[in-house]
C-alpha positions as CSV (number, residue, x, y, z in Angstrom):
1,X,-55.7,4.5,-9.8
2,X,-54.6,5.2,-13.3
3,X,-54.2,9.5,-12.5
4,X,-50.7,9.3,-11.9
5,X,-50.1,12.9,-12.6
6,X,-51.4,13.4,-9.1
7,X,-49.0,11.1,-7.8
8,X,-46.3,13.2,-9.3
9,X,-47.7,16.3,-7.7
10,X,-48.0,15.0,-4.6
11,X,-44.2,14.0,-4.5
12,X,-43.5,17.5,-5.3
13,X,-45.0,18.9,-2.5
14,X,-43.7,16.6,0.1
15,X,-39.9,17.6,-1.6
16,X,-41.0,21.5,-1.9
17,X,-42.0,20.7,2.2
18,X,-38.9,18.3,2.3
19,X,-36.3,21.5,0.9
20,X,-38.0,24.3,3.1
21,X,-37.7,22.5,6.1
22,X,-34.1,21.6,5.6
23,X,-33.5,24.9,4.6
24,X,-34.4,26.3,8.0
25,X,-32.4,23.7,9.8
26,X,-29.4,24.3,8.4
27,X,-29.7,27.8,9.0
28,X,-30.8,27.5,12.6
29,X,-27.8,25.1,13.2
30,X,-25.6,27.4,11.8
31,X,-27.5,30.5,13.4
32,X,-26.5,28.5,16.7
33,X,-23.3,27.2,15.9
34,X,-21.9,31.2,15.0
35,X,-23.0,32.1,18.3
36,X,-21.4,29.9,20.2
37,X,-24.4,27.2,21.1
38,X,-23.1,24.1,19.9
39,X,-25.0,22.4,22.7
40,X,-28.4,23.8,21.3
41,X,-26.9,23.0,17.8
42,X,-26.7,18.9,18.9
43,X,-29.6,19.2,20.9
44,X,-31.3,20.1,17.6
45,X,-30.3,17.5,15.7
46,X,-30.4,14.7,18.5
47,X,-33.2,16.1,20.3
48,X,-33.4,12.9,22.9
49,X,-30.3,13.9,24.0
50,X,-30.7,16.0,27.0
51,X,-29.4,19.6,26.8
52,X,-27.2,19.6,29.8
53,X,-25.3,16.6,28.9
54,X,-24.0,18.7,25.9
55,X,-22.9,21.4,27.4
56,X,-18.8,21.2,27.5
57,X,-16.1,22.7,25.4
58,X,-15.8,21.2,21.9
59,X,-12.7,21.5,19.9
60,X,-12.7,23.4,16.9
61,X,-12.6,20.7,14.4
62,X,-15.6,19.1,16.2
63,X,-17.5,22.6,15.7
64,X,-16.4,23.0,12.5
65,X,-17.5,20.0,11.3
66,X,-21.0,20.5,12.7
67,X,-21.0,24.0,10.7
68,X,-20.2,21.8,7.3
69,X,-23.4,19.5,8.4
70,X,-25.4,22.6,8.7
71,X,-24.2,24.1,5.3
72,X,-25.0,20.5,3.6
73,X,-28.3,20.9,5.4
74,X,-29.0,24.2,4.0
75,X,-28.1,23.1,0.3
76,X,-29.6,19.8,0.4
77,X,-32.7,21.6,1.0
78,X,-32.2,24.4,-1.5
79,X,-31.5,21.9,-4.7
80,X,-34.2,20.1,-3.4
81,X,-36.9,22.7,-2.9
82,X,-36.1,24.2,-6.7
83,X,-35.8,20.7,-8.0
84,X,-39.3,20.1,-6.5
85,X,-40.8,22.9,-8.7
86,X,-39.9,21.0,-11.4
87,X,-40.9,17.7,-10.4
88,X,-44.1,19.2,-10.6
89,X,-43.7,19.9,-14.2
90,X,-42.6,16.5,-15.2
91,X,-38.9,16.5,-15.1
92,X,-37.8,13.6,-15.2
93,X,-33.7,15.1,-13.7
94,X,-35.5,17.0,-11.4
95,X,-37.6,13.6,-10.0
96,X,-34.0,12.0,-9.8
97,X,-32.4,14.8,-8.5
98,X,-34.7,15.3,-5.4
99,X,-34.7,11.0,-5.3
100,X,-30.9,11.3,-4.9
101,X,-30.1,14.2,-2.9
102,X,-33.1,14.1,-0.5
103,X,-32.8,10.6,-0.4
104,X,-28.8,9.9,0.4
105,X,-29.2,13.0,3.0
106,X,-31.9,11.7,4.7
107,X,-30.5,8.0,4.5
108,X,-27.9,9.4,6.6
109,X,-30.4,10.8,9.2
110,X,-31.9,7.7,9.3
111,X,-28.9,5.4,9.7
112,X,-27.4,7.2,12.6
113,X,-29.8,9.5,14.4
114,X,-33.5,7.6,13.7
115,X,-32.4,4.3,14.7
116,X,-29.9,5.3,17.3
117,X,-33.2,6.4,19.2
118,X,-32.0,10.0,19.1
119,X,-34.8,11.7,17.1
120,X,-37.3,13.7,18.3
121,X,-40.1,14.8,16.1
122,X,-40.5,16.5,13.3
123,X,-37.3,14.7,12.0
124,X,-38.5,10.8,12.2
125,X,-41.2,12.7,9.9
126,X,-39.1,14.0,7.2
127,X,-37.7,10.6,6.7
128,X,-41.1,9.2,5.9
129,X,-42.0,12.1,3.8
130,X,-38.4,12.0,1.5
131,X,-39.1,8.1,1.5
132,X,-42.7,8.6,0.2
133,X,-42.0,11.4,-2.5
134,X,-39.4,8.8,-3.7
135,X,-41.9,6.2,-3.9
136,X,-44.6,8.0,-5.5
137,X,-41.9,9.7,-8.1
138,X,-40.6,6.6,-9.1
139,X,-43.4,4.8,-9.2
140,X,-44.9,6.9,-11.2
141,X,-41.9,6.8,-13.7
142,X,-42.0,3.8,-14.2
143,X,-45.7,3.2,-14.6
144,X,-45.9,5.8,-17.3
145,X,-42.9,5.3,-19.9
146,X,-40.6,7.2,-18.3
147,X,-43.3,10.2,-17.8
148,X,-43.4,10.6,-21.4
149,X,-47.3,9.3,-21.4
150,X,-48.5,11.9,-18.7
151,X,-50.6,14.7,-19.8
C-alpha cells in the first residue's frame, strides 16, 4: 500500500480518540477524588480490583498523589488531542509529540496496571490504540522522507 497519507490520518484519529478519552479520565478521577471517593477513584483505574476492598482511609499524601495522576491524565490527553489535529496535517513535532507523550503515559499503564492483571476494558484498549497510532505515524515517517514526499 503506497497511500500512506491514510496511514497518517488514521494515527490521528486513534490519538484525537486517544486525548478525549484521557481527558475524561482524568477529570472523572479528579471529579471523584474532590469528593471524597478515592475508592471509586482506584476502582477506576484498577477496575479488577473489587470496590469494597478499597474502601479505607488513605492518608493525604496517598490522595494527593492520586489527584497529580489524574491532572497528568487530563493533560496527557489535552497535548495529545491538539497535537492529533496536527498530525493530521503532516506535522512532523506534532507525530512525535503524541509518539512521546501518549506513548510514555500509556507505557506506564501498561507496565503496572495491564500486566499486573488489574485492567478492565476500555483501558487494555487504549494501549493498543496509542501503540498502533505510533506504528502507523512512524512508519509512515520513515517510509516517506520524513513526510516531506506526502501530498
Amino acid at each position: 500500500m503506497k497511500n500512506y497519507s491514510v496511514l497518517l490520518k488514521i494515527s490521528s484519529i486513534l490519538w484525537i480518540v486517544w486525548g478525549l478519552f484521557h481527558v475524561f479520565v482524568g477529570v472523572f478521577l479528579l471529579y471523584f477524588l474532590l469528593n471524597n471517593q478515592t475508592a471509586e477513584a482506584l476502582n477506576g483505574i484498577a477496575g479488577k480490583v473489587s470496590l469494597e476492598s478499597l474502601q479505607m482511609n488513605y492518608p493525604d499524601a496517598a490522595i494527593a498523589t492520586l489527584k497529580q495522576h489524574a491532572f497528568n491524565l487530563g493533560w496527557f490527553g489535552i497535548v495529545t488531542f491538539i497535537s492529533g489535529f496536527y498530525v493530521w496535517k503532516k506535522n512532523v513535532h506534532a507525530l512525535l509529540l503524541c509518539a512521546l507523550i501518549g506513548g510514555l503515559g500509556d507505557f506506564g499503564y501498561f507496565l503496572f496496571i495491564d500486566l499486573e492483571g488489574l485492567a478492565i476494558p476500555p483501558g487494555p484498549q487504549m494501549t493498543w490504540i496509542s501503540g498502533l497510532a505510533i506504528i502507523l505515524s512512524l512508519y509512515t515517517y520513515f517510509k516517506t522522507n520524513k513526510l516531506a514526499d506526502l501530498q
